[in-house]
VOGU-3710 file (C-alpha; in Angstrom, 3 decimals, decimal comma):
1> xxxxxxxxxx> 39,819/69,597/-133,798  42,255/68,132/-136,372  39,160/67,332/-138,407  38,051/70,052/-138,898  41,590/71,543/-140,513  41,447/71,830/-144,559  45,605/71,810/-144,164  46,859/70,130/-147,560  42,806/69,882/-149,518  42,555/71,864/-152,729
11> xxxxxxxxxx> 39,107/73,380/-154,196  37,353/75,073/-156,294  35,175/77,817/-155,692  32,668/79,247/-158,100  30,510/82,578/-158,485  33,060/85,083/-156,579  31,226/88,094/-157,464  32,752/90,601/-154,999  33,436/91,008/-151,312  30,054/90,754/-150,283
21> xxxxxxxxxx> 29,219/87,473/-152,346  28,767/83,843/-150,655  31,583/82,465/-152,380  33,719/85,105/-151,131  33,013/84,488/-147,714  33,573/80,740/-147,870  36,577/81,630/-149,954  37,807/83,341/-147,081  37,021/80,363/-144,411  38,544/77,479/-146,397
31> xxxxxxxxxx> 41,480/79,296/-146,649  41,748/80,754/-143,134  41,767/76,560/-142,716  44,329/75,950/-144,850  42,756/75,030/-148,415  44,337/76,064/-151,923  41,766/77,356/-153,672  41,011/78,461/-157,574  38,390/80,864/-157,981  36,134/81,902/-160,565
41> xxxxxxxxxx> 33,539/85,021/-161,902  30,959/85,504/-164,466  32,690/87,720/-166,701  35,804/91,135/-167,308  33,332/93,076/-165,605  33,350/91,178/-162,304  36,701/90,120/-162,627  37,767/93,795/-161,441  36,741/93,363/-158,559  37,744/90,076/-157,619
51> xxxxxxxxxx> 40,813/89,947/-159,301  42,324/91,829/-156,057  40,609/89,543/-153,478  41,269/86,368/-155,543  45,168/87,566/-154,999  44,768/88,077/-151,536  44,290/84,612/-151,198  47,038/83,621/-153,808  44,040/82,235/-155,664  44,313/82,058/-159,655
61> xxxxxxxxxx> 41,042/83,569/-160,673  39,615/81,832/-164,052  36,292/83,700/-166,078  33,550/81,484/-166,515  30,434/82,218/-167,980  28,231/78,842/-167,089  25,833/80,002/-169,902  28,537/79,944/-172,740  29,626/76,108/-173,942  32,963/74,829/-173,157
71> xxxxxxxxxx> 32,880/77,149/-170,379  32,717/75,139/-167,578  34,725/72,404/-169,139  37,417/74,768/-169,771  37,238/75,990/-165,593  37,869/72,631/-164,671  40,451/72,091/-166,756  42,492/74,775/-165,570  41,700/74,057/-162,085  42,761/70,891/-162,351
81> xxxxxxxxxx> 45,977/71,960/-163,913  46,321/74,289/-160,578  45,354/71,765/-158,126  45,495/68,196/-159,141  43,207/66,278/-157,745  39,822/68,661/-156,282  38,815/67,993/-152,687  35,821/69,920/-152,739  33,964/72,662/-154,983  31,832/75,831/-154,001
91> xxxxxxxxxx> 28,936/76,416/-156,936  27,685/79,901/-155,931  25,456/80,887/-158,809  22,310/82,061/-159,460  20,924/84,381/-162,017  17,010/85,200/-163,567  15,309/88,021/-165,934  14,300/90,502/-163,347  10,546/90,922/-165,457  10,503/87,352/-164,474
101> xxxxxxxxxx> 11,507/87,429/-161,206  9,432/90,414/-160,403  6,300/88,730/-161,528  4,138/85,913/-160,310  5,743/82,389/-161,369  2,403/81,613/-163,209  3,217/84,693/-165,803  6,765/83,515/-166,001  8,321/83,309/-169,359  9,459/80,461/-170,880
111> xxxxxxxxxx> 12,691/81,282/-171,967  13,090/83,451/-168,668  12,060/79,934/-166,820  14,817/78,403/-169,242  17,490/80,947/-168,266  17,152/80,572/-164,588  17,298/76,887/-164,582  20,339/76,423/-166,738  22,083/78,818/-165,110  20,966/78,301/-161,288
121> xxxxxxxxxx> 20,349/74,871/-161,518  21,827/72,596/-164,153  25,536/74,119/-163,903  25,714/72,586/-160,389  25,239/69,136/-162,252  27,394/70,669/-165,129  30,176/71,436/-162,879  30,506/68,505/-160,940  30,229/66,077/-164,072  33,497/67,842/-165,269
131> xxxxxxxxxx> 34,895/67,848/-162,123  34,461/63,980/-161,593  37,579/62,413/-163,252  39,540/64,772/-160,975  37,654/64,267/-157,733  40,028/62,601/-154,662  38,056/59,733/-152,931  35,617/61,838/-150,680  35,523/64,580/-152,225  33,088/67,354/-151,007
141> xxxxxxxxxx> 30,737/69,197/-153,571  28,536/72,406/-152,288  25,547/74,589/-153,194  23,718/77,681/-152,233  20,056/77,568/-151,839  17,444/79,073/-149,509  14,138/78,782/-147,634  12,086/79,254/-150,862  12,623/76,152/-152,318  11,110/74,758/-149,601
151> xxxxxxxxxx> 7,938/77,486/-148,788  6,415/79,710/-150,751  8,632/83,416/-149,903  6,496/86,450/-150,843  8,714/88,124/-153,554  11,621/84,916/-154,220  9,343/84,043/-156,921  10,592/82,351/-160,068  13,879/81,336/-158,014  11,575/79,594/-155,520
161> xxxxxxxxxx> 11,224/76,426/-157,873  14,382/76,493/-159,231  16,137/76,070/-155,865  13,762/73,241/-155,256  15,172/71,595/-158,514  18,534/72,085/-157,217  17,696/70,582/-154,184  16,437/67,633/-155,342  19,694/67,790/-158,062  21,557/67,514/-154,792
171> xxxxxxxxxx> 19,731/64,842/-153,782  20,110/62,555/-156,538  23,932/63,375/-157,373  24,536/62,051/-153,764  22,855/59,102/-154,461  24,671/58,904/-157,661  28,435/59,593/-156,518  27,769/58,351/-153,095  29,018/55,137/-153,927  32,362/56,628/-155,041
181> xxxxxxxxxx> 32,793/58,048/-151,713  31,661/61,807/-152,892  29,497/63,956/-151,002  26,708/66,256/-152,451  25,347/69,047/-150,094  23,324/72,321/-150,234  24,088/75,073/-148,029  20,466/77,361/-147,579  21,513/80,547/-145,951  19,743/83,279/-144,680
191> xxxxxxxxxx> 18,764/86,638/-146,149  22,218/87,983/-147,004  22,525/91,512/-148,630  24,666/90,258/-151,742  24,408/91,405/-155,039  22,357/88,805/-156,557  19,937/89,374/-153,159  19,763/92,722/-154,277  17,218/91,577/-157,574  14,704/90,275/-155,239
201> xxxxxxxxxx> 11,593/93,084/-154,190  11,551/94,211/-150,878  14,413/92,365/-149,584  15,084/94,609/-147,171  11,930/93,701/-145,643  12,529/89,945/-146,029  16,121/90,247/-143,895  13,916/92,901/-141,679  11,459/90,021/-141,086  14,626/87,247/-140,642
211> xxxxxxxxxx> 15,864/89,576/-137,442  12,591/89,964/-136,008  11,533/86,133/-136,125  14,416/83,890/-136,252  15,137/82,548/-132,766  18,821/84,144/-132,830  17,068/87,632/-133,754  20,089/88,860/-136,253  20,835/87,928/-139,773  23,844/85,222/-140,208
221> xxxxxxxxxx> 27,417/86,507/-141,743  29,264/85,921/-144,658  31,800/83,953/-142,226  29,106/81,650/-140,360  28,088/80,578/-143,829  31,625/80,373/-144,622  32,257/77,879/-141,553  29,557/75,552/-142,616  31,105/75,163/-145,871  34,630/74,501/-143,789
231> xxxxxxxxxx> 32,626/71,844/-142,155  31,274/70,009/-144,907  34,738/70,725/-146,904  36,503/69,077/-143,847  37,170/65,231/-142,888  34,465/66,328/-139,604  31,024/65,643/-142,217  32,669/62,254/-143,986  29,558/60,573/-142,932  27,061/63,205/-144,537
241> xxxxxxxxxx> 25,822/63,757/-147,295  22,589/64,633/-149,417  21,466/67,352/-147,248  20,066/70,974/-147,217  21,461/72,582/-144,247  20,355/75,469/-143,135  22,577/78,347/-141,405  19,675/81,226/-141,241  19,640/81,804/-137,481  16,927/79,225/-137,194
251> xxxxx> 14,518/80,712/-139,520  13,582/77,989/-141,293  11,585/76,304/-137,690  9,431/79,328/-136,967  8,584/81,094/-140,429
//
């Protein structure tokens, strides 16, 4: 069980939105294991509420708007300055125009397309190409996706091929860094109710439909997707990497 212990590993975790974010719950996990962490939100406005949670971690909590240049730079910068050397990072983050989520992906804008692809997408690669002169040897470096990037979801539209660029992002940075001895992973979850969950149409139906069909017949918890994170954070997964792994309850094999 030693392994699986994040005693003396330092990360960075990014999109902490509030207490019913992703990030928040592996937050929570890595440091229930042990981790130092330094957090981040999008903006003042968010940091309100996770100012109080970041400090109930003893987590300095830096503003980063991926959108804004220098942003992300500047993030990694001062978590370096924190930690030292990183040991794994959390990208939680996903954004798009709600008239372009809320419409069919062939009516899709092409600046809302833009939007959702810089921000969802392309600050994964972003973040970890600042992150890299500060990465320890096997470093760990995390995701959030979902089922859509893989099937057609009634309703995920416009976020259903972005995901599938950032899974195939994943893909290549782990064959990329791989050789270094870093790790590249996406964590696909289940229907969460989280904020940014709370854009989609009829989600409430879509985590309806999750209980009824997945095999485990209940919706995962922000701790479960926590504990994969601890996994793939920890020594346990050194021989991973370049996967989508999916903690849904088994969704993903019947839908």
């Amino acid at each position: 069980m030693q392994n699986f212990s994040l005693a003396g590993k330092r990360g960075l975790v990014v999109g902490v939105a509030n207490e019913q974010s992703i990030a928040w719950g592996c937050a929570q996990q890595m440091h229930a294991m042990g981790a130092e962490l330094v957090m981040s939100c999008v903006n003042e406005k968010a940091q309100q509420f996770v100012a109080p949670l970041a400090e109930r971690l003893n987590a300095p909590l830096i503003v980063c708007n991926v959108e804004q240049a220098g942003c992300v730079q500047s993030l990694v910068d001062t978590a370096a300055g924190h930690l030292g050397k990183i040991d794994f990072v959390v990208h939680s983050v996903a954004w798009a125009p709600l008239e372009d989520l809320h419409g069919r992906v062939t009516d899709s804008s092409a600046e809302g397309f833009l939007r959702a692809m810089r921000i969802s997408c392309h600050s994964f690669a972003e973040l970890v190409r600042c992150c890299e002169p500060h990465l320890s040897a096997s470093a760990s470096l995390m995701t959030m996706s979902y089922l859509g990037a893989d099937e057609a979801v009634e309703h995920y539209g416009m976020m259903g091929p972005v995901k599938a660029a950032l899974e195939s992002v994943v893909r290549y940075m782990a064959a990329e860094l791989g050789p270094d001895g870093h790790r590249v992973h996406a964590i696909s979850p289940g229907p969460v109710p989280t904020r940014a969950a709370s854009g989609l149409q009829d989600f409430d139906q879509l985590m309806q439909k999750a209980v009824e069909r997945s095999p485990l017949r209940r919706l995962v918890s922000l701790e479960e997707i926590g504990n994969l994170a601890v996994f793939l954070a920890s020594d346990a997964s050194s021989g991973m990497t370049g996967q989508t792994l999916y903690v849904d309850g088994g969704y993903h094999i019947v839908n």
